[in-house]
NUMARZA-733508 format. One record per atom (N, C-alpha, C, O, CB): x, y, z. Coordinates in steps of 0.05 Angstrom, whole numbers, plus 5000, padded with zeros to 4 digits. Each point is the difference from the previous one (the first is absolute). Glycine has a CB too. Layout:
# NUMARZA-733508
XYZ...
This chain:
# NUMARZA-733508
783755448813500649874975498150104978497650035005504249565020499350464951498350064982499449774973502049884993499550615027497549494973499349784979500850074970499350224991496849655039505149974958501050064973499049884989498149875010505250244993497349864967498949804982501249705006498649804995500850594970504149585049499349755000501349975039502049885009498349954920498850235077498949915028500650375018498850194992503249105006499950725026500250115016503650225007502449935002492949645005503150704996502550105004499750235025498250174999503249724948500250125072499050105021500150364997501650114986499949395040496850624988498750214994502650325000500350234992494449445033506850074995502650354997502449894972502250035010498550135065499549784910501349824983501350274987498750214995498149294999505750455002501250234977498850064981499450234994503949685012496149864979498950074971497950115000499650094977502149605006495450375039498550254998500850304995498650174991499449555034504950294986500250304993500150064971499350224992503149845049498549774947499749974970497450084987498049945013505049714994496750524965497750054990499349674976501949924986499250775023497649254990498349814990501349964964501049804990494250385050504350104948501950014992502849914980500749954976496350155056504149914995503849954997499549684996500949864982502150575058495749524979499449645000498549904979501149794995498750205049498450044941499250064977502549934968500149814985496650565054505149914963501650054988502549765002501449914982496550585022502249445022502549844999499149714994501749834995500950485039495049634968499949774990500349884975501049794994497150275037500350194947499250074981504150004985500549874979493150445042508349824990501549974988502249835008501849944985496450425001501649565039501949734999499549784997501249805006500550375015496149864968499349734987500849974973500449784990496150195037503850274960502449974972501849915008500549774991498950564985502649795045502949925003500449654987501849984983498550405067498449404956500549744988499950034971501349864985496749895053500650414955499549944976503050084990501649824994492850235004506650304999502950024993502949775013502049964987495650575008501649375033501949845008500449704985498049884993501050405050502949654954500149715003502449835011500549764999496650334966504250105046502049895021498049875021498350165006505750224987495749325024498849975019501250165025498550135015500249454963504350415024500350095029498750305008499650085023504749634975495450404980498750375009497349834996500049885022503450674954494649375011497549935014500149885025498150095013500449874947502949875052500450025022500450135025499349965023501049854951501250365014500150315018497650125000499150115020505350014969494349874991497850184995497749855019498250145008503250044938498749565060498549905015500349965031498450025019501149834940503750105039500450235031500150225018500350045024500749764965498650364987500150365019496650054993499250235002507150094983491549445007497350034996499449845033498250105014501149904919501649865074500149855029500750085017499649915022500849824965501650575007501650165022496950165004498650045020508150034965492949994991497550205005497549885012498750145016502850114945497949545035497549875012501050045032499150195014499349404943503250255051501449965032499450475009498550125015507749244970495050685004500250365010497050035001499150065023505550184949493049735000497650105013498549765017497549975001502150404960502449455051498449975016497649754999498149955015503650534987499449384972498249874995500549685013502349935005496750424953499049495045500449685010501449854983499549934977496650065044505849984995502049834976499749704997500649884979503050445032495549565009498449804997498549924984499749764995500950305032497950174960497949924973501749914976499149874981497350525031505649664990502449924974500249654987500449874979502950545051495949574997500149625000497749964980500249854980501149995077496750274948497349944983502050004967499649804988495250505051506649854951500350034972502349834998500149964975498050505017504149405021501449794994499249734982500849924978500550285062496549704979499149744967499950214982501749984983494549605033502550594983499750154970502350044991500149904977496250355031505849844998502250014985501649815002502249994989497350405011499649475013500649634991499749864977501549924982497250045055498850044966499249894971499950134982500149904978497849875036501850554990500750164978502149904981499849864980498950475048503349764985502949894989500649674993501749934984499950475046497049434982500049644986499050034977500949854981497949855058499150524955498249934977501050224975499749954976495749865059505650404974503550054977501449844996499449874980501750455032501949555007500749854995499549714983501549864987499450455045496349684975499549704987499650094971500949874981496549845060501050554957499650014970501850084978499749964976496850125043505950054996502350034980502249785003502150054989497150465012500549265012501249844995499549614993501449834989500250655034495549514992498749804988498550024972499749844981500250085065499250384961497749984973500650174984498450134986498149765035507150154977501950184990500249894971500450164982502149965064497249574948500450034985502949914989501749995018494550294993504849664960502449874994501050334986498250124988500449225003503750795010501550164990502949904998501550015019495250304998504249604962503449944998501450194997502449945000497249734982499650655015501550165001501050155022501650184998496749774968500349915063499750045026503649795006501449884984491250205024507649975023502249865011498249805013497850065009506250314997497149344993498749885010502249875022502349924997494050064963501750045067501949965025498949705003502049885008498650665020497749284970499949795004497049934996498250164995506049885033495649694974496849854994499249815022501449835012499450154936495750095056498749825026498049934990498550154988502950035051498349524966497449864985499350184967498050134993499349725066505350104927498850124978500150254987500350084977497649655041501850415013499950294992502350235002501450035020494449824993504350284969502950185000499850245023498150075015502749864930502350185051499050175021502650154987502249894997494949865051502350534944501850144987500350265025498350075016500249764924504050265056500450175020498850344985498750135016506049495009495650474956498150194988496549955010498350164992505649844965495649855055497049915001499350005030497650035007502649644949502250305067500350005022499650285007498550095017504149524981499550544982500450335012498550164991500150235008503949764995493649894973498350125002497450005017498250165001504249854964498049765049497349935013499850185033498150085012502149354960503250605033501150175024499250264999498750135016505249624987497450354967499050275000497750114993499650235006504049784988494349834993497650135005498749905024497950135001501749964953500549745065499149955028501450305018498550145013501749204982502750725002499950245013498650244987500150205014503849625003495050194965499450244986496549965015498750185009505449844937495549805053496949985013499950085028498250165007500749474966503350265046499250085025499550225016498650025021502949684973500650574987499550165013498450174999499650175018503349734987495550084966497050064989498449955028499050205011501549604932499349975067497649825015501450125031498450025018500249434943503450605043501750165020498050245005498250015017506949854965495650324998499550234996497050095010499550205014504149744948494149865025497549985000498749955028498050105009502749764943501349935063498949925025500650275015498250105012502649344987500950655001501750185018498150205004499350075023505549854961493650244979497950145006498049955010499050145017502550004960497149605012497849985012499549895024497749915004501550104960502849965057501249965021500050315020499350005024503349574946498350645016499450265012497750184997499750195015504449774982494049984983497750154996498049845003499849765000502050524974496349965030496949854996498750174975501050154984497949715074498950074944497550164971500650225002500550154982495249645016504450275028500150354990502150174995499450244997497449765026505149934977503350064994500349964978501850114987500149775047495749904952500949974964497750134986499750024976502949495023495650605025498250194989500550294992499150154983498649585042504250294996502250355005502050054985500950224994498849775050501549694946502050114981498650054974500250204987503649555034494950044975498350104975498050264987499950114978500649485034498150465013499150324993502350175007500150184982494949765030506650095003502050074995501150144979499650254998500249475025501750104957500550044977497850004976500349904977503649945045494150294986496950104988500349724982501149994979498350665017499549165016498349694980497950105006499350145019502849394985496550374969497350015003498349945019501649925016499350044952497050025043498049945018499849604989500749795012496150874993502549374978498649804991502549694999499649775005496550664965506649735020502549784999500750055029501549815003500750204944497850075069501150025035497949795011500949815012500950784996495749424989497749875007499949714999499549845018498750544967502549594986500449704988501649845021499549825015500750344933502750015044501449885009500749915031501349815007499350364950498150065062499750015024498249725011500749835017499950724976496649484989499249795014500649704985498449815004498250545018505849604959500149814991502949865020500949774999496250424948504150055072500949875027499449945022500949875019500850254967496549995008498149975029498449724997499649855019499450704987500449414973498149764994501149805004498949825012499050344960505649855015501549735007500549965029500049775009502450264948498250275066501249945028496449855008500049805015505150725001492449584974497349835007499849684996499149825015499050604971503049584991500549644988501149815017499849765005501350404955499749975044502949835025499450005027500749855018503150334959494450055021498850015037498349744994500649775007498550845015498649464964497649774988500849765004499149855018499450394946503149715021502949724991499349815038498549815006507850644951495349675056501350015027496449905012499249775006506250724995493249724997497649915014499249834993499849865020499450434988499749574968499549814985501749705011498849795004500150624957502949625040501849835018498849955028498949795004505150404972496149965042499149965037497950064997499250105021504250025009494849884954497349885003499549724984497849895005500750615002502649414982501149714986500949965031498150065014503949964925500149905075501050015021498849955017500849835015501550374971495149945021498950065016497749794999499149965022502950514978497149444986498749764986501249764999498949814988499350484988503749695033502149775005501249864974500349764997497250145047502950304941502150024980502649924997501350214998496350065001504149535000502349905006501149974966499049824986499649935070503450434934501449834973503049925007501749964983495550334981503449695068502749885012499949784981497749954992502750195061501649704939500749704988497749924975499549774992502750065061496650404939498649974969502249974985502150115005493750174999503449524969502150084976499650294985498250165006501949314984502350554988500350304994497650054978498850224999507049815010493749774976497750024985497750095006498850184988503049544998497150105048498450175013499450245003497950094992502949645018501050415004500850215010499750304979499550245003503549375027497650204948500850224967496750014994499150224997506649554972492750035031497749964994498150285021498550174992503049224991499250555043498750215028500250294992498050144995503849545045501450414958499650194985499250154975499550244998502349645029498249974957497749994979498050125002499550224990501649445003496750105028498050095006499750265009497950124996501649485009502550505009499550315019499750164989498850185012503349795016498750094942499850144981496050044999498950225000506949574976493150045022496650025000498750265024498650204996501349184992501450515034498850325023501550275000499450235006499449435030504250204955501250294995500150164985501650195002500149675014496150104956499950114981496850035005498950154984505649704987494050055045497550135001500450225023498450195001498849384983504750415032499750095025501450394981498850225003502449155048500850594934500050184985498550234980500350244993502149445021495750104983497950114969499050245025500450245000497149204955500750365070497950215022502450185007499350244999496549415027506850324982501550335005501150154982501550185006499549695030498350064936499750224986497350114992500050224989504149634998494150065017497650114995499650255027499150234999499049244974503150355055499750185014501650255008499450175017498649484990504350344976501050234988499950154982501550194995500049665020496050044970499050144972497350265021499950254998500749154951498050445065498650165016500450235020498950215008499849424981503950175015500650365022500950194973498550194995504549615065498750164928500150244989498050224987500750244999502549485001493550134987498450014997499050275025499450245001500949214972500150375040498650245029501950155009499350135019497649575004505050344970501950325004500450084978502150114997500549825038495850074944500450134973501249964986499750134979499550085032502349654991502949954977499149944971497649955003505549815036497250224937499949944982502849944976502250115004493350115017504349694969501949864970499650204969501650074984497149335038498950624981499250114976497950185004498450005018503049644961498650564998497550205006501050335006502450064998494849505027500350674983501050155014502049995030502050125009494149994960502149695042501249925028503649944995501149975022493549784996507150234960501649835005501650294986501549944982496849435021501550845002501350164992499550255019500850234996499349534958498550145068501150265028502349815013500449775008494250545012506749974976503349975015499549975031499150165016503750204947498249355040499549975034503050045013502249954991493549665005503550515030501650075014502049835017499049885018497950434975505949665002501049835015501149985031502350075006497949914950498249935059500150135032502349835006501750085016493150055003505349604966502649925012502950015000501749885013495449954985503050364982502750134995500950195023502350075005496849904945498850095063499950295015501449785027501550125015493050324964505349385025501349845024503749974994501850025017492749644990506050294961502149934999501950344987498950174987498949205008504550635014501550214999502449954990501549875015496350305017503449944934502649904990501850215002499650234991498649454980503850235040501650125025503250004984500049834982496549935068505550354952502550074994501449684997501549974981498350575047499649134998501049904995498849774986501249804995501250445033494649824965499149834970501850114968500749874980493650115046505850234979501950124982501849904984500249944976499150295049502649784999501949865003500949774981501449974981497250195058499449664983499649534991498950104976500749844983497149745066500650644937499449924971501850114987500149874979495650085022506150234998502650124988501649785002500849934978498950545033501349375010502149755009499149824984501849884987499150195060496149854949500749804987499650004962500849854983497949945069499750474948501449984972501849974987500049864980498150275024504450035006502750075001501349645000500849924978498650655054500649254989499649795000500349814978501449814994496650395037499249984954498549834977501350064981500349804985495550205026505950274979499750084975503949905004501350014979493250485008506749435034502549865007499949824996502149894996498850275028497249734973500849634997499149994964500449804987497449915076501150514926499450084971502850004990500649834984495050465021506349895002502250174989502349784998501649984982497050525040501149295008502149885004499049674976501549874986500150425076496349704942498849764975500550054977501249834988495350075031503150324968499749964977502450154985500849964977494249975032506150285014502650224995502149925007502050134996495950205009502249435006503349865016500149714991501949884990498250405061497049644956500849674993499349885030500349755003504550324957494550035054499849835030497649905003498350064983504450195041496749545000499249795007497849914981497649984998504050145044501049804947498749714969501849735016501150005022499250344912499349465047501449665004503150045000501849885011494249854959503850475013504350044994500850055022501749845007499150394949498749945060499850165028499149885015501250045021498450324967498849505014500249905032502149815013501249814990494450255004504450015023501849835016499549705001501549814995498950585031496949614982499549765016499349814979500249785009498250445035500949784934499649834963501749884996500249764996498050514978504850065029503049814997500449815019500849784993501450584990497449705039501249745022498649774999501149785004500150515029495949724960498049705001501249894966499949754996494150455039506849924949500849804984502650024999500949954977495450045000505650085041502049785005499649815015501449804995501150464998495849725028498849835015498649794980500749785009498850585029498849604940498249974985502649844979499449914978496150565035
């Protein structure tokens, strides 16, 4: 098994043959796709052939459960805001009133379609950081010649968060371990505990960046200066090899990209007029 950023993928997995890369690239651009879409049922698709792909490399599909409340309450707290705290519009259709409050069907379909437009953003994101670790977003980035200094940043500003969370976890079973119980605490409590965790996990942070300020220190590295202008050699590229069918997935999905361009803005497709599924919920509606 090898370790990703957000948990585990086993070591013969398809998506290693892949260059770093392509994965890189595809995150980077199907995460526009919501933005030109606003038909929900194709964000939906788009969120199912992102689940076909998780299942193919191989990943624990079980971890999926973890992001359900999230897109639980995600979506309550749309809904509530475009329709409780929506606000009075008479130029809206109004489908009916509860304790008071209206509920216009323009206010409904918007709350739908930007909840699908979010998910497959957050789709998209898990999926990658679900298949890579640091050094895959280290390879795509020098890669495509980033700087030393923006590959760096950003490298260890993932690494720091997959640390947070380890920290997080420990901080817990050693609470635990101390006979720590917040079973049948109220939620106030509980909001208050985590609170507190914030105090070691931000000291526990400050000392591993210092102690990443030091190693670099002692292998020479520098930011500024003469030092920050010898061209260092990238040994880790020399592991990874872009091959005829990275090619490919980045030709496919541009092509892809610059299709869902032609057909948006050159045809008229998947807008509100066009979708299917808008028309049927407000005849339903």
């Amino acid at each position: 098994m090898n370790k990703t950023l957000l948990g585990y993928v086993p070591e013969h997995s398809p998506i290693y043959v892949i260059h770093p890369f392509v994965k890189l690239f595809f995150m980077l651009i199907v995460s526009l796709f919501p933005i030109l879409i606003y038909a929900p049922e194709w964000n939906a698709f788009i969120m199912f052939v992102i689940i076909l792909l998780m299942w193919f490399s191989r990943v624990n599909m079980k971890t999926l459960k973890i992001y359900i409340p999230v897109a639980i309450s995600m979506g309550s707290i749309i809904l509530l805001s475009y329709t409780v705290l929506g606000g009075t519009h008479p130029e809206y259709e109004l489908l009916g009133r509860f304790i008071g409050i209206k509920f216009y069907w323009e206010r409904i379909r918007d709350a739908i379609v930007v909840y699908f437009r979010i998910l497959p953003m957050i789709f998209t994101m898990v999926f990658f950081l679900s298949t890579s670790r640091e050094r895959d977003v280290i390879v795509a980035m020098r890669f495509i010649k980033v700087p030393f200094v923006v590959t760096y940043v950003f490298a260890m500003s993932l690494r720091s968060a997959g640390l947070v969370l380890e920290d997080f976890f420990i901080i817990r079973q050693a609470e635990q371990a101390r006979g720590f119980d917040s079973t049948g605490k109220p939620l106030w409590y509980k909001i208050r505990k985590y609170i507190m965790y914030m105090i070691p996990l931000f000291a526990l942070s400050l000392r591993r960046a210092e102690e990443f300020t030091n190693a670099l220190v002692a292998r020479g590295y520098a930011f500024t200066g003469e030092a920050a202008k010898v061209k260092r050699p990238d040994y880790v590229l020399t592991h990874y090899s872009y091959k005829v069918l990275d090619t490919t997935l980045t030709v496919a999905i541009a092509l892809i990209f610059v299709t869902i361009l032609v057909l948006r803005f050159g045809f008229g497709y998947f807008t509100l007029d066009t979708s299917v599924f808008i028309a049927w919920l407000s005849q339903v509606l």
